[in-house]
N, CA, C and O atoms as a MOPAC input file, in Angstrom:
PM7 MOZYME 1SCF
protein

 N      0.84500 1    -1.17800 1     0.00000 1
 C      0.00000 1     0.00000 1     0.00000 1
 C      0.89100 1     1.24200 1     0.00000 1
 O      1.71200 1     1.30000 1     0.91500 1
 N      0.86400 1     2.06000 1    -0.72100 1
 C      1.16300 1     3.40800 1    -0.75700 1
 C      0.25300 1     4.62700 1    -0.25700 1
 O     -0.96900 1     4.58700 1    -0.39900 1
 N      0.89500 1     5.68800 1     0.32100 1
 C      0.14000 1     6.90900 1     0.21400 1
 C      0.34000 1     7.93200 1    -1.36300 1
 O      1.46500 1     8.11600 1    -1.82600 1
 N     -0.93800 1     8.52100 1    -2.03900 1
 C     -1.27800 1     9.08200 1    -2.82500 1
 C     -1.71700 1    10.36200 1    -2.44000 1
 O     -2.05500 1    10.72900 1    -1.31500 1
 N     -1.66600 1    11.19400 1    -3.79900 1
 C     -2.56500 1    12.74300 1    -3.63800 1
 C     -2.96200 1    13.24500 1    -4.49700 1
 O     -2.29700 1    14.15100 1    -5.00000 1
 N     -4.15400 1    12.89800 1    -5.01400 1
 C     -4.84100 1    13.10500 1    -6.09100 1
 C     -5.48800 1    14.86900 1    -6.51700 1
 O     -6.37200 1    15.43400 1    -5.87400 1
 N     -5.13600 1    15.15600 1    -7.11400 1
 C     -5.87300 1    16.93700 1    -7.39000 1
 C     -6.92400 1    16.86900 1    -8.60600 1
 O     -6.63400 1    16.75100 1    -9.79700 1
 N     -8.07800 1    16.96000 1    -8.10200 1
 C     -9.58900 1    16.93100 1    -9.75000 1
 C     -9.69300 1    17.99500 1    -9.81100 1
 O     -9.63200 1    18.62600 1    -8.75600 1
 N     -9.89800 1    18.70000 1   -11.05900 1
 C    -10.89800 1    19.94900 1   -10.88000 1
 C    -11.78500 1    19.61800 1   -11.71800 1
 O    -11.58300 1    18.93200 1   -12.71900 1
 N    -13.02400 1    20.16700 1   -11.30300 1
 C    -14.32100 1    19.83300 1   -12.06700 1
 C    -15.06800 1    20.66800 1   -12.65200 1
 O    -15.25700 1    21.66500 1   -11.95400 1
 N    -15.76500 1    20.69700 1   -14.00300 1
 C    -16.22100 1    21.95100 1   -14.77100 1
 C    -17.12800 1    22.26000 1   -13.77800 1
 O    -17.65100 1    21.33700 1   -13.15400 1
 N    -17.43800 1    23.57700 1   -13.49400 1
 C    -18.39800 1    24.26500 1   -13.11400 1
 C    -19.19500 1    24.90800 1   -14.06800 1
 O    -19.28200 1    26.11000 1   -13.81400 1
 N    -19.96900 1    24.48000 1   -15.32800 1
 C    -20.30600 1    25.30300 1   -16.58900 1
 C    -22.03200 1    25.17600 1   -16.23600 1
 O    -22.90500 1    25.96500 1   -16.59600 1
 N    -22.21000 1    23.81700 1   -15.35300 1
 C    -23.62500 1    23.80900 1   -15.30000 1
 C    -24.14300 1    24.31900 1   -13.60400 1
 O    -25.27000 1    23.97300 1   -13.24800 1
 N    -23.34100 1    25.06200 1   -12.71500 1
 C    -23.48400 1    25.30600 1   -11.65600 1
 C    -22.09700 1    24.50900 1   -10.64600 1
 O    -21.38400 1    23.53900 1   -10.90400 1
 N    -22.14200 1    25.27300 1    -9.65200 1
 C    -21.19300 1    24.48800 1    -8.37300 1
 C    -21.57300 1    23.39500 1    -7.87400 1
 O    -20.82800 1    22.47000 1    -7.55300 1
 N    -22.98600 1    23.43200 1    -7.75700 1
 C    -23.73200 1    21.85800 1    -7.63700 1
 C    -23.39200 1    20.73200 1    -8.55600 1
 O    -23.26800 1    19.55700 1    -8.20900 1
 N    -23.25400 1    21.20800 1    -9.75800 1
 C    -23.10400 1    19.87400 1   -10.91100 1
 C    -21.57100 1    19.10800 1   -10.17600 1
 O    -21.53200 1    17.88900 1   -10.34400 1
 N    -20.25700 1    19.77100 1    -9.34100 1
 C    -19.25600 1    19.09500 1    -9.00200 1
 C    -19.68000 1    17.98200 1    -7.72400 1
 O    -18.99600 1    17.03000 1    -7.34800 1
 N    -20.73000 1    18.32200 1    -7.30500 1
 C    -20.66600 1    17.76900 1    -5.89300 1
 C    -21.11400 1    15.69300 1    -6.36600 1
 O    -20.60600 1    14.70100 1    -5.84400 1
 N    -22.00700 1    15.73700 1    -7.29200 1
 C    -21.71500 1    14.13500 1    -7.63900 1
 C    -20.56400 1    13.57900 1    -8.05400 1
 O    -20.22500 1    12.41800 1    -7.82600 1
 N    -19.93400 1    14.41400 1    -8.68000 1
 C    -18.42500 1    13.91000 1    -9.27500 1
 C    -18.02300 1    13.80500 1    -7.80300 1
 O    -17.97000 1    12.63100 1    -7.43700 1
 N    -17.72400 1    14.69800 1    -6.85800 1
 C    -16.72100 1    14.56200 1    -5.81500 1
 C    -17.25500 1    13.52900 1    -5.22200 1
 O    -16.32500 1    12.90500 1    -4.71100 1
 N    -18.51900 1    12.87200 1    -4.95800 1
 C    -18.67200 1    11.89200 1    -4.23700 1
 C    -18.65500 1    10.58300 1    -5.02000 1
 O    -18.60700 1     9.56600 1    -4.32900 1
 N    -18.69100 1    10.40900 1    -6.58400 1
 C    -18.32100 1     9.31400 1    -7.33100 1
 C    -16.90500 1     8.83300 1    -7.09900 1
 O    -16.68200 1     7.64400 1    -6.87100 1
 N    -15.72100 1     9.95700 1    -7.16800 1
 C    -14.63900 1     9.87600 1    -6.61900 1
 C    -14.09100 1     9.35300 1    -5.53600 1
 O    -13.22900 1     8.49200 1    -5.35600 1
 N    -15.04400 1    10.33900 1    -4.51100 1
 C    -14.90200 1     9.59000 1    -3.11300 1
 C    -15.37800 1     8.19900 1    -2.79100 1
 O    -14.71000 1     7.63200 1    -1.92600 1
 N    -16.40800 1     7.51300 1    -3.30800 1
 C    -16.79400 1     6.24700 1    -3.23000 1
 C    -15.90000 1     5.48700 1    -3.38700 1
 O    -15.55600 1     4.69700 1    -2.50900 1
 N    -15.09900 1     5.60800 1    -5.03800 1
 C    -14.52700 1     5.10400 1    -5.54200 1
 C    -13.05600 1     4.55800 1    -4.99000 1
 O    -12.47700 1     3.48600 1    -5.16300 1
 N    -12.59300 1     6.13000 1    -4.02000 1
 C    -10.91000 1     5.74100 1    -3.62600 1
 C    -11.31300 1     4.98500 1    -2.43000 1
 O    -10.44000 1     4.28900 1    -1.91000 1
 N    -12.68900 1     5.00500 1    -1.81400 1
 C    -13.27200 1     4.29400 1    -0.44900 1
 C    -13.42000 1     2.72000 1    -0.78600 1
 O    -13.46500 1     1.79800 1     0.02900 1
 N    -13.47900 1     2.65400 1    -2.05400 1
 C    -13.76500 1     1.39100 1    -2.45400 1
 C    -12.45400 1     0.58300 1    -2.86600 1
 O    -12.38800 1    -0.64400 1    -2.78200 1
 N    -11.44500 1     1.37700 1    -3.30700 1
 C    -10.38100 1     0.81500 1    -3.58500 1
 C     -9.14500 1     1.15300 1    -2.42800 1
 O     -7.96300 1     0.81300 1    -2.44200 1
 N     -9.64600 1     1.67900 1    -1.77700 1
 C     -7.97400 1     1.82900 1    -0.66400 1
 C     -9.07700 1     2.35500 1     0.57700 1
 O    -10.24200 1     2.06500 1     0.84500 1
 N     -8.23000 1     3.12500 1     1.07200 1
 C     -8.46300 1     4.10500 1     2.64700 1
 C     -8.21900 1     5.32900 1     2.18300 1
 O     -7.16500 1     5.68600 1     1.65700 1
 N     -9.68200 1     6.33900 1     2.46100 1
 C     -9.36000 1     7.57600 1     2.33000 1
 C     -8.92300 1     8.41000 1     3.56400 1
 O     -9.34600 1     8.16500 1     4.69400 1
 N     -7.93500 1     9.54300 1     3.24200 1
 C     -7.26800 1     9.85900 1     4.99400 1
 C     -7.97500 1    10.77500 1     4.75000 1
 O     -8.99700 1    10.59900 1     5.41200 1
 N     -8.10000 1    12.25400 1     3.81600 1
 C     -8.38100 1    13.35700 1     3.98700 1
 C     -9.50300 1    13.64700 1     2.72500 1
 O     -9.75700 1    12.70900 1     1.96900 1
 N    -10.18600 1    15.01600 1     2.51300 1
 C    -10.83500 1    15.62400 1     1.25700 1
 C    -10.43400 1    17.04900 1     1.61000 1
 O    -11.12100 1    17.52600 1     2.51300 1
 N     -9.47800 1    17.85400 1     1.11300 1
 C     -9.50700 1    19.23200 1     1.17400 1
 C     -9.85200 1    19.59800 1    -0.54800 1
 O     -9.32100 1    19.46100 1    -1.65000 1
 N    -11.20600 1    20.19200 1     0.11500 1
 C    -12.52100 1    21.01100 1    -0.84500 1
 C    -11.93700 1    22.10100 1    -0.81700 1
 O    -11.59500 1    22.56200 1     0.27200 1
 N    -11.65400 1    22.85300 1    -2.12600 1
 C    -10.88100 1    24.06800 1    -2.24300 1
 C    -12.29700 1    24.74400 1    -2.82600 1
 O    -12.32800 1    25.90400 1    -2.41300 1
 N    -13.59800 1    24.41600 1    -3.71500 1
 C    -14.29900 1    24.98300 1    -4.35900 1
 C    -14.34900 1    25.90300 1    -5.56500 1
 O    -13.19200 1    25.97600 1    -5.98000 1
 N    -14.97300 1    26.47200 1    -6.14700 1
 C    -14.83200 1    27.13000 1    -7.00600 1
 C    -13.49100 1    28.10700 1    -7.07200 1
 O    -13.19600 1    28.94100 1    -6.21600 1
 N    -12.87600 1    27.86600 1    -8.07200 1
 C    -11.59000 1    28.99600 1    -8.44600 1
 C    -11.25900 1    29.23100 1    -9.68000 1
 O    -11.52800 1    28.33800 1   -10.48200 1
 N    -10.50400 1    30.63800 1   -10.25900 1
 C    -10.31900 1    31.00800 1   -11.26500 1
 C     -9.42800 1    30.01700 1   -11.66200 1
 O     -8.89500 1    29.45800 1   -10.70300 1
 N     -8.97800 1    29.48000 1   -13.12000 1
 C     -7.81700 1    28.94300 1   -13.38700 1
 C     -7.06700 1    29.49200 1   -14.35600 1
 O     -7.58900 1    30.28700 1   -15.13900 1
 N     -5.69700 1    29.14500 1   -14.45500 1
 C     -4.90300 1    29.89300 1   -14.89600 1
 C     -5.03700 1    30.35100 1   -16.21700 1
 O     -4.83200 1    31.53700 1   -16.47200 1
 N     -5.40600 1    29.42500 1   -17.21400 1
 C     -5.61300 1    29.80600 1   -18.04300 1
 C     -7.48100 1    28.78800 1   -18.92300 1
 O     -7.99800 1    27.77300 1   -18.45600 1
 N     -7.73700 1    29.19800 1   -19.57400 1
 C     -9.46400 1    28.66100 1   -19.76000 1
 C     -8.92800 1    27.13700 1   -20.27400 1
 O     -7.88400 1    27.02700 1   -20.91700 1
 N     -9.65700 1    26.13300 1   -19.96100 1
 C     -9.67900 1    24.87800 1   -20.23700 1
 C    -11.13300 1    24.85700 1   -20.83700 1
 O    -12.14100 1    25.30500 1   -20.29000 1
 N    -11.05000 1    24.27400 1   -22.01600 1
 C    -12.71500 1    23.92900 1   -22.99300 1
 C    -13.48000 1    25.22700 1   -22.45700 1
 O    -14.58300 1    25.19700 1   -21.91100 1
 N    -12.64700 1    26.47500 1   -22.72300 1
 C    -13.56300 1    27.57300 1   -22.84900 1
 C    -14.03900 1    27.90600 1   -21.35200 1
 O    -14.82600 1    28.84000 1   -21.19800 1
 N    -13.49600 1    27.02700 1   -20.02500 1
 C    -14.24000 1    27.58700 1   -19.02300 1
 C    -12.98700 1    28.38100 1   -18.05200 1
 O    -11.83300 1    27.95400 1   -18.02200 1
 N    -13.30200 1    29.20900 1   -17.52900 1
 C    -12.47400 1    30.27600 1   -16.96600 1
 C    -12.65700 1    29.77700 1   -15.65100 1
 O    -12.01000 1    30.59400 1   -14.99500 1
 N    -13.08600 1    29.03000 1   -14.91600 1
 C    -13.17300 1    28.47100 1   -13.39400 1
 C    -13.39300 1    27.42900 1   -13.29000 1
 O    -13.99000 1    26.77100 1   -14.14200 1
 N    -12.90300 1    26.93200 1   -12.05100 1
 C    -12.99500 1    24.65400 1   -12.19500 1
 C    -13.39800 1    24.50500 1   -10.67700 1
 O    -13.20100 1    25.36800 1    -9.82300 1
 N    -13.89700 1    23.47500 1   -10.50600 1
 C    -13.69300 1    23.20200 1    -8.81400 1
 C    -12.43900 1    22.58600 1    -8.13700 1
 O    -11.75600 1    21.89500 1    -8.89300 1
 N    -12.21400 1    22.64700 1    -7.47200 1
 C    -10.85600 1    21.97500 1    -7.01900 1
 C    -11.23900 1    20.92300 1    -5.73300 1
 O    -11.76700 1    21.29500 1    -4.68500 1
 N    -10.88700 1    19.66000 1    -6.02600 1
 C    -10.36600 1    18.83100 1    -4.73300 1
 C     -9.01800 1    18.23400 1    -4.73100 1
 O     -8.21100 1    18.03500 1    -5.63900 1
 N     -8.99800 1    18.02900 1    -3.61400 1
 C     -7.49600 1    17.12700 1    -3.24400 1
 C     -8.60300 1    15.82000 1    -2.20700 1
 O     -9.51100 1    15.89300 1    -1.37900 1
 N     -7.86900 1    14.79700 1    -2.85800 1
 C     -7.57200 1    13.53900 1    -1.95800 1
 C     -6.60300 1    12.80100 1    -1.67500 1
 O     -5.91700 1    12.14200 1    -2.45600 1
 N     -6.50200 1    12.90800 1    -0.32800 1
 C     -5.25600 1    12.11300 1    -0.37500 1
 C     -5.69900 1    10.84700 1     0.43300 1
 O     -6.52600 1    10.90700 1     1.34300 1
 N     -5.03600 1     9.61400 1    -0.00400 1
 C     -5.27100 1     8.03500 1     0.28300 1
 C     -4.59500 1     7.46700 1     0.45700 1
 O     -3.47300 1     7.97400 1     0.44900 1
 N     -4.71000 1     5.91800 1     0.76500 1
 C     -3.43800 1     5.17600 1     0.48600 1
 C     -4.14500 1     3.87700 1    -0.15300 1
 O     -5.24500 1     3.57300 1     0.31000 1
 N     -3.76100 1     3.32200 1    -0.87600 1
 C     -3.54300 1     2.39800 1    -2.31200 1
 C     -2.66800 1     1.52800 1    -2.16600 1
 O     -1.72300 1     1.47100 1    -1.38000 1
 N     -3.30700 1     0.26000 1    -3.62300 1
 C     -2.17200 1    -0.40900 1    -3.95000 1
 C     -1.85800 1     0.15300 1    -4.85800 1
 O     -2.19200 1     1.25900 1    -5.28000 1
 N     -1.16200 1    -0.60900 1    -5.23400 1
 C      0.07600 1     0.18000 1    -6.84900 1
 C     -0.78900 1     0.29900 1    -8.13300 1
 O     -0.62200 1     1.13000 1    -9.02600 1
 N     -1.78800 1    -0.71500 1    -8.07700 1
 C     -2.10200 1    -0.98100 1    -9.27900 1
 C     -3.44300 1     0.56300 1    -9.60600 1
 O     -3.71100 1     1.08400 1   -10.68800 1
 N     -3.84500 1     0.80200 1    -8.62000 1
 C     -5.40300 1     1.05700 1    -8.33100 1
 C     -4.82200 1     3.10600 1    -9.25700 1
 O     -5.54100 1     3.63600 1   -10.10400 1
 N     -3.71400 1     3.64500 1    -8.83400 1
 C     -3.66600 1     4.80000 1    -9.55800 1
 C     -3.80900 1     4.70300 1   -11.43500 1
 O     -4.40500 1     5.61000 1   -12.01600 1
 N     -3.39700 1     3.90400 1   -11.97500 1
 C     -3.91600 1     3.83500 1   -13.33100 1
 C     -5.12300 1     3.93000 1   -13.78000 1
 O     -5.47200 1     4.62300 1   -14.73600 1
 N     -5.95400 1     3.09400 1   -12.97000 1
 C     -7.27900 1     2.97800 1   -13.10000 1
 C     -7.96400 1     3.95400 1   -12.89100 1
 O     -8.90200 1     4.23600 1   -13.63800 1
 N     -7.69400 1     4.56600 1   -11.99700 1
 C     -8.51300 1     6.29300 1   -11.09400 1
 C     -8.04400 1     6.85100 1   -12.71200 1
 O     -8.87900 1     7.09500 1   -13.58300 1
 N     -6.99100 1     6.95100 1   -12.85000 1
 C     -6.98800 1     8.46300 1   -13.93200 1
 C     -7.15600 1     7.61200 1   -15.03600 1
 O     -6.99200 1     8.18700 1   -16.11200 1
 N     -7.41300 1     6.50700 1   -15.09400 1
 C     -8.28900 1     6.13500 1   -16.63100 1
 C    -10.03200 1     6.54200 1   -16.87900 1
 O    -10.67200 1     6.60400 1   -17.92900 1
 N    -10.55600 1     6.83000 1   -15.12700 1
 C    -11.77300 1     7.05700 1   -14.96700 1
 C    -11.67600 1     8.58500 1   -15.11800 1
 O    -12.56500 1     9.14700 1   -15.75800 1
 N    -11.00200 1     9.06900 1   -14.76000 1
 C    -10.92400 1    10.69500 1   -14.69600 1
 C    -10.93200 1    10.89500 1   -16.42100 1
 O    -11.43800 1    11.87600 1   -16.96600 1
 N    -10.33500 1     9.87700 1   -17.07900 1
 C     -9.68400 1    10.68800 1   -18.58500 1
 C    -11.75500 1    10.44400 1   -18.76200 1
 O    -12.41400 1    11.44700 1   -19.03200 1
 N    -12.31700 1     9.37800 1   -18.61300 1
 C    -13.61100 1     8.95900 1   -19.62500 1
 C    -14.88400 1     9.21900 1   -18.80000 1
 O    -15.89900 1     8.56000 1   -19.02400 1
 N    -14.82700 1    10.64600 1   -17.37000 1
 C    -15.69000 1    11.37600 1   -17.22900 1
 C    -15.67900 1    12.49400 1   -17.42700 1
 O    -14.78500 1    13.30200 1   -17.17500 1
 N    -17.04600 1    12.71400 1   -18.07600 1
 C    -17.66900 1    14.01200 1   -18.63700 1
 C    -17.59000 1    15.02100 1   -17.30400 1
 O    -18.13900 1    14.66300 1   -16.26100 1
 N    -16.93900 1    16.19600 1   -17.37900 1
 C    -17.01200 1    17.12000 1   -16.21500 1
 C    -15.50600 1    16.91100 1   -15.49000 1
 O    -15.41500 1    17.05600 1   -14.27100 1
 N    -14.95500 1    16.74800 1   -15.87000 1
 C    -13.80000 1    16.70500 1   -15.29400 1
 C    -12.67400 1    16.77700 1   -16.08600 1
 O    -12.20900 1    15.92400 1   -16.84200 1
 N    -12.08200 1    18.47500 1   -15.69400 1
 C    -11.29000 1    19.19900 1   -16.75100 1
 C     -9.85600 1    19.05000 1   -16.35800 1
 O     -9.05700 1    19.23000 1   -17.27600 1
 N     -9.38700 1    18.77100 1   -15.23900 1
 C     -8.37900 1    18.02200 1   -15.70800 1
 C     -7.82500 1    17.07100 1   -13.55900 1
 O     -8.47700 1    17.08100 1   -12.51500 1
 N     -6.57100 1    16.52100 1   -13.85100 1
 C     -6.89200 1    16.04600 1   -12.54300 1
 C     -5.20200 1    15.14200 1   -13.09800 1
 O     -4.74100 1    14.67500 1   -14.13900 1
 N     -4.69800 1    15.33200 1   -11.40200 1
 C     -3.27100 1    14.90400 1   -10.95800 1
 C     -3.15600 1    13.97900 1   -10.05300 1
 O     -3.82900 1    14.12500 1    -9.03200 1
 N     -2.26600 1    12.76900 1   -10.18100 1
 C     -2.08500 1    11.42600 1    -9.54200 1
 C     -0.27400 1    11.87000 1    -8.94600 1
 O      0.62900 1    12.11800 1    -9.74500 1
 N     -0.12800 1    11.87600 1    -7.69400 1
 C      0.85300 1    11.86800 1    -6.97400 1
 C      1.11100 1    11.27500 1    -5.83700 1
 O      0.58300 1    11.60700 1    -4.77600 1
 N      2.17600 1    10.08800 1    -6.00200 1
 C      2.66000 1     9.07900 1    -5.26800 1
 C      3.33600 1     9.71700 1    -4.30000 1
 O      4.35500 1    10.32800 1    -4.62300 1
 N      2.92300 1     9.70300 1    -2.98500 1
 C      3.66300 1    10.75700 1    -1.65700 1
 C      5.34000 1     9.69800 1    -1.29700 1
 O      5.73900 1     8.67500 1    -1.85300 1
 N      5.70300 1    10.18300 1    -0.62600 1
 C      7.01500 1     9.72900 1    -0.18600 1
 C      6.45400 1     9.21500 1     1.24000 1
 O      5.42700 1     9.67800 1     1.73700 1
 N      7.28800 1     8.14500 1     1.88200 1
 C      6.77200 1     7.10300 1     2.94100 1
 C      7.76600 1     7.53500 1     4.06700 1
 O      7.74400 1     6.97000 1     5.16000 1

């Protein structure tokens, strides 16, 4: 098992509400495949530069701990959901 730290941001184009199922599909998901330690909800923020035309994303961080195999899979789900503009997989140091 490793510790991880995952960063999503999620379109906000249909409201701040439209992120909150993604964040809990997510959260199910790392609950289902490892131990979740933390969720720091950053919420709506400008981003640096527009992604698919949108000028603000939601932001979470999760951080977990995993097996090895289980981070491929998370950001294979991140690449093939709708609403989710972009998102970072980082293996912490032990």
């Amino acid at each position: 098992m490793y510790k991880y730290e995952t960063m999503a941001v999620f379109s906000v184009a249909n409201g701040d509400e439209a992120a909150q199922p993604l964040l809990e599909k997510f959260k199910a998901l790392i609950e289902a495949n490892g131990t979740l330690e933390s969720i720091d909800d950053w919420g709506k923020r400008k981003l640096a530069y527009p992604i698919n035309d949108e000028p603000e994303g939601y932001y979470v961080i999760f951080n977990y701990e995993a097996s090895g195999e289980f981070p491929a899979e998370l950001d294979r789900i991140f690449k093939i959901t709708d609403g989710v503009l972009r998102s970072l997989i980082i293996r912490k140091e032990d």
